[in-house]
C-alpha positions as CSV (number, residue, x, y, z in Angstrom):
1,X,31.5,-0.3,6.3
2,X,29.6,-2.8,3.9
3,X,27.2,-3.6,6.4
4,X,24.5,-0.7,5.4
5,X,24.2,-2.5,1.8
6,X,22.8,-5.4,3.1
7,X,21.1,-4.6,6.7
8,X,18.4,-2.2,6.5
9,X,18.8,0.5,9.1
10,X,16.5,3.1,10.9
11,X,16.9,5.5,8.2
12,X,15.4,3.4,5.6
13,X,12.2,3.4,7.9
14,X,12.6,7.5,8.6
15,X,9.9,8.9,6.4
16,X,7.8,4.5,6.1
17,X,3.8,5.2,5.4
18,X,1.8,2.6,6.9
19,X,-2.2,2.4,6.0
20,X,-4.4,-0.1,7.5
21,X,-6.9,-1.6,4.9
22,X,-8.6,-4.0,6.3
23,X,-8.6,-6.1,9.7
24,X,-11.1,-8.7,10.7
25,X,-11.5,-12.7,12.1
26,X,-12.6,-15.0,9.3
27,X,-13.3,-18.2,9.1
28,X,-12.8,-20.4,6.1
29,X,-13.7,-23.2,4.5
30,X,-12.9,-25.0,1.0
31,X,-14.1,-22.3,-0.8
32,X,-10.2,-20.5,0.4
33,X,-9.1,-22.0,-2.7
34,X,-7.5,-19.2,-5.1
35,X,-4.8,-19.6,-7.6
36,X,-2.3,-16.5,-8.9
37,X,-3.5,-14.1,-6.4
38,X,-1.8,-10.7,-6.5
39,X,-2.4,-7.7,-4.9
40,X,-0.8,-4.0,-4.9
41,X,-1.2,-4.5,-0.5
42,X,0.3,-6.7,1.9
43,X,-1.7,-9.6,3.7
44,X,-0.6,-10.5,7.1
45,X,-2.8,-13.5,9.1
46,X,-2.5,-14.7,12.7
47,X,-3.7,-18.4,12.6
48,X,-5.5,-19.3,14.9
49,X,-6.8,-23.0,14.4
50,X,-7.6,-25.6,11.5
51,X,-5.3,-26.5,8.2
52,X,-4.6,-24.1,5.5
53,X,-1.2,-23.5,3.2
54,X,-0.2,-21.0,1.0
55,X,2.8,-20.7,-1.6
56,X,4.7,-18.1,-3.0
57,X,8.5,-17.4,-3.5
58,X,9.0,-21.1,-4.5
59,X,8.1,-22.8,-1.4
60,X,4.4,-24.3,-0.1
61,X,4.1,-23.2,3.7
62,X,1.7,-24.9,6.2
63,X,-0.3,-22.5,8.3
64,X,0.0,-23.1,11.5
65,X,-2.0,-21.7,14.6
66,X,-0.2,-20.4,16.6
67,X,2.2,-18.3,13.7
68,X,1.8,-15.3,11.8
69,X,2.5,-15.0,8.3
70,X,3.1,-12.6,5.6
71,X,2.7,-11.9,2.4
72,X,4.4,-8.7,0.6
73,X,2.1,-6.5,-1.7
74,X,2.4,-7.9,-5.4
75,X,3.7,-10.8,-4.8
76,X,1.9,-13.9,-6.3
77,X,0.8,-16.7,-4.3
78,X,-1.9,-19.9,-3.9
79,X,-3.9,-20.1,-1.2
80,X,-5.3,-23.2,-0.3
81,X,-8.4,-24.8,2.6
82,X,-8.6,-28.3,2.6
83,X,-11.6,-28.2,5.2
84,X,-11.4,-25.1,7.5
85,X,-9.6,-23.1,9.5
86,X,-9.5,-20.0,11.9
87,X,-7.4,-16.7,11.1
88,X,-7.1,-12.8,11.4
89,X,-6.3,-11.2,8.3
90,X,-5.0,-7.8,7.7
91,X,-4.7,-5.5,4.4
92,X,-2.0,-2.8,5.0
93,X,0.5,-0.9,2.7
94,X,4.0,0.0,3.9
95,X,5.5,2.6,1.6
96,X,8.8,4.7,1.8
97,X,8.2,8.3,1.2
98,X,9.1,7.7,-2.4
99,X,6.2,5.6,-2.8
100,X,7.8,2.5,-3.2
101,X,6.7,-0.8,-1.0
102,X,8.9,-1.7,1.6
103,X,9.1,-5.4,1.4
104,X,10.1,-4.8,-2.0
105,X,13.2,-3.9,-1.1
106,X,14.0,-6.8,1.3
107,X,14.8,-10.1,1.4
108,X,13.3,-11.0,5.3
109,X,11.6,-14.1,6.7
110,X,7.6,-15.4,5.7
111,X,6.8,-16.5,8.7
112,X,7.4,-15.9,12.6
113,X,6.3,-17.3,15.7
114,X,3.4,-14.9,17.5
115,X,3.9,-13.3,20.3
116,X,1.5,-13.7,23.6
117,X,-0.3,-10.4,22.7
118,X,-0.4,-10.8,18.9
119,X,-4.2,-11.9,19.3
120,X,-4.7,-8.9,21.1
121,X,-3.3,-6.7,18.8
122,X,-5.5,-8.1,16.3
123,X,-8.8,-7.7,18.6
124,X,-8.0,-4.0,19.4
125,X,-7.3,-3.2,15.3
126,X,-10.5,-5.0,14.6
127,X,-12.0,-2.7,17.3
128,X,-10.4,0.6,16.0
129,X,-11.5,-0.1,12.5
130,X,-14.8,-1.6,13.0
131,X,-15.6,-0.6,9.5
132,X,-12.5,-2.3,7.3
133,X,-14.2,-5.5,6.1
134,X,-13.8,-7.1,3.1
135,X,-17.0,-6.9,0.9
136,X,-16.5,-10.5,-0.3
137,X,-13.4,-13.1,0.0
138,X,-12.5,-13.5,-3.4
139,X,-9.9,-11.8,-4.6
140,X,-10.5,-11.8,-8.5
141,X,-14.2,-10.0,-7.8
142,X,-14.5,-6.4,-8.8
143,X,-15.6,-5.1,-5.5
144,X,-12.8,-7.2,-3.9
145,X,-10.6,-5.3,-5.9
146,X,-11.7,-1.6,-5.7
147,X,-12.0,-1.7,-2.1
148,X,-8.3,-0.9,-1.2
149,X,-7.8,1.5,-3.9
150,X,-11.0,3.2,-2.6
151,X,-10.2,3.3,1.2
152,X,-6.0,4.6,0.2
153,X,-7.6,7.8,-1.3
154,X,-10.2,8.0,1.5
155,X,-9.4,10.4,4.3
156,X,-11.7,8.6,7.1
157,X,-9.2,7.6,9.5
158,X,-10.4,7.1,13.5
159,X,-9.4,9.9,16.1
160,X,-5.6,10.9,16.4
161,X,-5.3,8.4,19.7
162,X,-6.9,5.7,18.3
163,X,-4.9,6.1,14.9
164,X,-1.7,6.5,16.7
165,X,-1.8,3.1,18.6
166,X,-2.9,1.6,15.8
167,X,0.2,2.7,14.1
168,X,2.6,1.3,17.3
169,X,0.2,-2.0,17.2
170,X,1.0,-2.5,13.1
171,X,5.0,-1.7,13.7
172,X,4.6,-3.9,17.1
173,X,3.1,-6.9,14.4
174,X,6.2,-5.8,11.6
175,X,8.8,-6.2,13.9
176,X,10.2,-9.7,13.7
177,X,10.1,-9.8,10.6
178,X,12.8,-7.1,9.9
179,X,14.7,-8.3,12.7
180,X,17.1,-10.6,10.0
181,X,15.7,-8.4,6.9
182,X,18.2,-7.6,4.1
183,X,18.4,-5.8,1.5
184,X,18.1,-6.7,-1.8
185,X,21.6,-7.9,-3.5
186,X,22.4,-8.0,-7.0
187,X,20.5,-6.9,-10.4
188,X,17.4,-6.3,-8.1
189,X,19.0,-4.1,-6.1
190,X,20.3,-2.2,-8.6
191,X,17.4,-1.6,-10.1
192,X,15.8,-0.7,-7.2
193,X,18.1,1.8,-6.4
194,X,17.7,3.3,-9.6
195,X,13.8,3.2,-9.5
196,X,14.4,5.1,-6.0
197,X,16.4,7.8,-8.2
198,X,13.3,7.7,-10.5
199,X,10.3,8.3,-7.7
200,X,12.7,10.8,-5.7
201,X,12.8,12.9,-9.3
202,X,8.9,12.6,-9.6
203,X,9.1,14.3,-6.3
204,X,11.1,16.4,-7.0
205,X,9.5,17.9,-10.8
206,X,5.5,16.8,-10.2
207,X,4.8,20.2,-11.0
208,X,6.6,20.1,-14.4
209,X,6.1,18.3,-17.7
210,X,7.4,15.0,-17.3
211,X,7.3,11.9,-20.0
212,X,8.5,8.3,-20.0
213,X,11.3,9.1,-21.5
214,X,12.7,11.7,-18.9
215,X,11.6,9.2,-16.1
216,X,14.1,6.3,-18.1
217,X,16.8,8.6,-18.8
218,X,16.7,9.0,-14.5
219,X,17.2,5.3,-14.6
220,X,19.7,4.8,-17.5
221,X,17.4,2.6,-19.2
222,X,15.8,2.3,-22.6
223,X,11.7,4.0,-22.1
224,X,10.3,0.3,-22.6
225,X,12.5,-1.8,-20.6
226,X,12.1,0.7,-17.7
227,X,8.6,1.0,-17.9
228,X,8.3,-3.0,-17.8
229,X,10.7,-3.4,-14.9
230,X,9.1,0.0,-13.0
231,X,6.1,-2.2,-12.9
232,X,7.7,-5.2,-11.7
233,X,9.3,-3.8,-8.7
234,X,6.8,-0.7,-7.7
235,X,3.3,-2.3,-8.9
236,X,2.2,0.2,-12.2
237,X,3.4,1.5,-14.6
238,X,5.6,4.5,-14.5
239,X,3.5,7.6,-16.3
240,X,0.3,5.5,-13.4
241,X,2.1,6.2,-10.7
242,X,2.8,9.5,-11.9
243,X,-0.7,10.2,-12.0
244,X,-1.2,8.9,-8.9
245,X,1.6,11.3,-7.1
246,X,0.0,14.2,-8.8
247,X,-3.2,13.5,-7.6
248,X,-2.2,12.6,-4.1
249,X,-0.6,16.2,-4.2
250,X,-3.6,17.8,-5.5
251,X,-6.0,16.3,-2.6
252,X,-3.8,18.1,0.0
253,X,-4.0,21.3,-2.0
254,X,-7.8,21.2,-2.4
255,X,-8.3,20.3,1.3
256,X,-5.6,23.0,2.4
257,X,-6.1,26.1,0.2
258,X,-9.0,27.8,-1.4
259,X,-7.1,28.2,-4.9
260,X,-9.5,27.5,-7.8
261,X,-9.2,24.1,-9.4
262,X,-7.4,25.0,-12.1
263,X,-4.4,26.4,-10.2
264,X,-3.9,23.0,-8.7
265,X,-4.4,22.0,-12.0
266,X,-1.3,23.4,-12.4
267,X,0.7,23.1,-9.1
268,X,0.5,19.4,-10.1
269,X,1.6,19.8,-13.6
270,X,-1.4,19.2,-15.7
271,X,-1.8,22.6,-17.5
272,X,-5.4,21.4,-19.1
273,X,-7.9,21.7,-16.6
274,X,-10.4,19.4,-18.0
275,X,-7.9,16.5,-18.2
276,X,-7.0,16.9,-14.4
277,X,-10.7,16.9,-13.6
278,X,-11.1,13.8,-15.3
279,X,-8.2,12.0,-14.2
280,X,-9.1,13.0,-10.2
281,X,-12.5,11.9,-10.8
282,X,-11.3,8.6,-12.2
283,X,-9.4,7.9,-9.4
284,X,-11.2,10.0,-6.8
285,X,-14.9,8.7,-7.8
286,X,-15.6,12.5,-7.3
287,X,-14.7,16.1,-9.2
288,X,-12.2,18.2,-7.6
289,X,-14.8,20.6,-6.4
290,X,-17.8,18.0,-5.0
291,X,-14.3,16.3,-3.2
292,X,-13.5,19.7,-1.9
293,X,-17.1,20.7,-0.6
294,X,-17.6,17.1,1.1
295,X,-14.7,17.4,3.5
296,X,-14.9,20.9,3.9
297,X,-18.5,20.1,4.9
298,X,-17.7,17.4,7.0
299,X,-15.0,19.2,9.0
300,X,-16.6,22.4,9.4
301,X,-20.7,22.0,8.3
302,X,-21.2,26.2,9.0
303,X,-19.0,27.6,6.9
304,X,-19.8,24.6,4.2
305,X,-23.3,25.8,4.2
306,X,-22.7,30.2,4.2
């Protein structure tokens, strides 16, 4: 009966969002040298040859060709070249329906053997998403860092096939390491289960006034300690991720519906019109309308242009 505390089962992976970022060969030199790197996606590399290490969770690992590794979104960790070496890398988030990360919730292994077809896997990604490079390698660079947020809000994705196996070939690569996942024990996972309380009531009410203090009473928690430890275990702040949420919702609504911008406005509770428009276009890069008319265009350029 205890066992569903600790073992993660299919239901936790029911409703899992996986977005591909990034997927290409590289290979490095010294210059892989970068200290306190930490990123709201995961990393996952397929050595192929050379020397290279990398620490995080309290331990130095050796990268070794021939292994695939893994490094969970927001997670510090070192990276180190001492003269070169060979590797695929791949940018991905894997998020619950609630929004939170996956791997945040587990405790699962760093570091598995690959499999025969792994370098295949890798190939065919690289070929489906010819496009997800990295502008640079370092990760403390502006343009380094806007990337993923820029492509998780975009809405290119390749055709339905193509996406589809790219979606078996990413679970195909996450595989082993759930096979021994657990969950969280402890104060972590209590406060993760309470922070799973917290984005299932943002789901719930995104069309309602909500403040910090509603989101911590969800939680049981005083407003600043929640908001400190919200950050810890999802990656922003609480009333950010809000915003976020709202946003998400309100580029479906645009793309699905011809209600005027204010209306979503309000579907995704933020009465003031001029404050939405703001906030999308701060996350967006674009106004509500000019985001509207470019897909619209692109998907159907006749009725764009009557």
């Amino acid at each position: 009966m205890n066992e569903p505390l600790h073992a993660p089962g299919p239901r936790l992976l029911a409703d899992l969002e996986l977005k591909i970022l990034t997927v290409q060969r590289i290979e490095a030199g010294r210059w892989w040298n970068y200290q306190r790197v930490v990123s709201p996606f995961s990393r996952l590399w397929l050595i192929l040859d050379g020397q290279a290490s990398v620490a995080h969770h309290g331990r130095r690992r050796q990268l070794l060709p021939g292994t695939l590794h893994l490094v969970p979104a927001f997670t510090p960790h070192d990276c180190h070249c001492p003269v070169w070496f060979n590797h695929y890398h791949l940018h991905f988030t894997a998020r619950l329906a609630t929004g939170i990360d996956l791997f945040s919730l587990l405790d699962c292994e760093f570091e598995v053997p690959a499999g025969r077809q792994t370098r295949e896997c890798f190939e065919r990604l690289e070929a489906i998403y010819p496009d997800r490079k990295l502008p640079c390698f370092d990760p403390f660079q502006e343009e380094y860092r806007r990337l993923p947020a820029r492509l998780e809000v975009s809405s290119q994705e390749p055709p339905l096939a193509d996406w589809l196996e790219a979606q078996g070939w990413l679970r195909w690569l996450l595989a082993p390491f759930l096979r021994g996942a657990r969950l969280h024990e402890g104060m972590h996972a209590r406060a993760t289960q309470r922070f799973l309380a917290v984005l299932e009531f943002i789901q719930a009410h995104m069309g309602e006034p909500v403040a910090l203090a509603d989101l911590a009473r969800v939680a049981d928690l005083n407003p600043t300690y929640f908001s400190d430890r919200f950050q810890d275990i999802v990656g922003v702040r609480p009333l950010e991720y809000l915003a976020r949420r709202r946003i998400e919702r309100a580029q479906y609504l645009l793309l699905t519906t011809q209600a005027p911008v204010k209306w979503v406005a309000g579907e995704v509770g933020l009465a003031d019109p001029a404050y939405f428009t703001r906030l999308f276009a701060k996350l967006c890069h674009q106004s509500p309308t000019a985001y509207r008319q470019a897909h619209w265009a692109a998907a159907d350029p006749e009725n764009s242009a009557s």
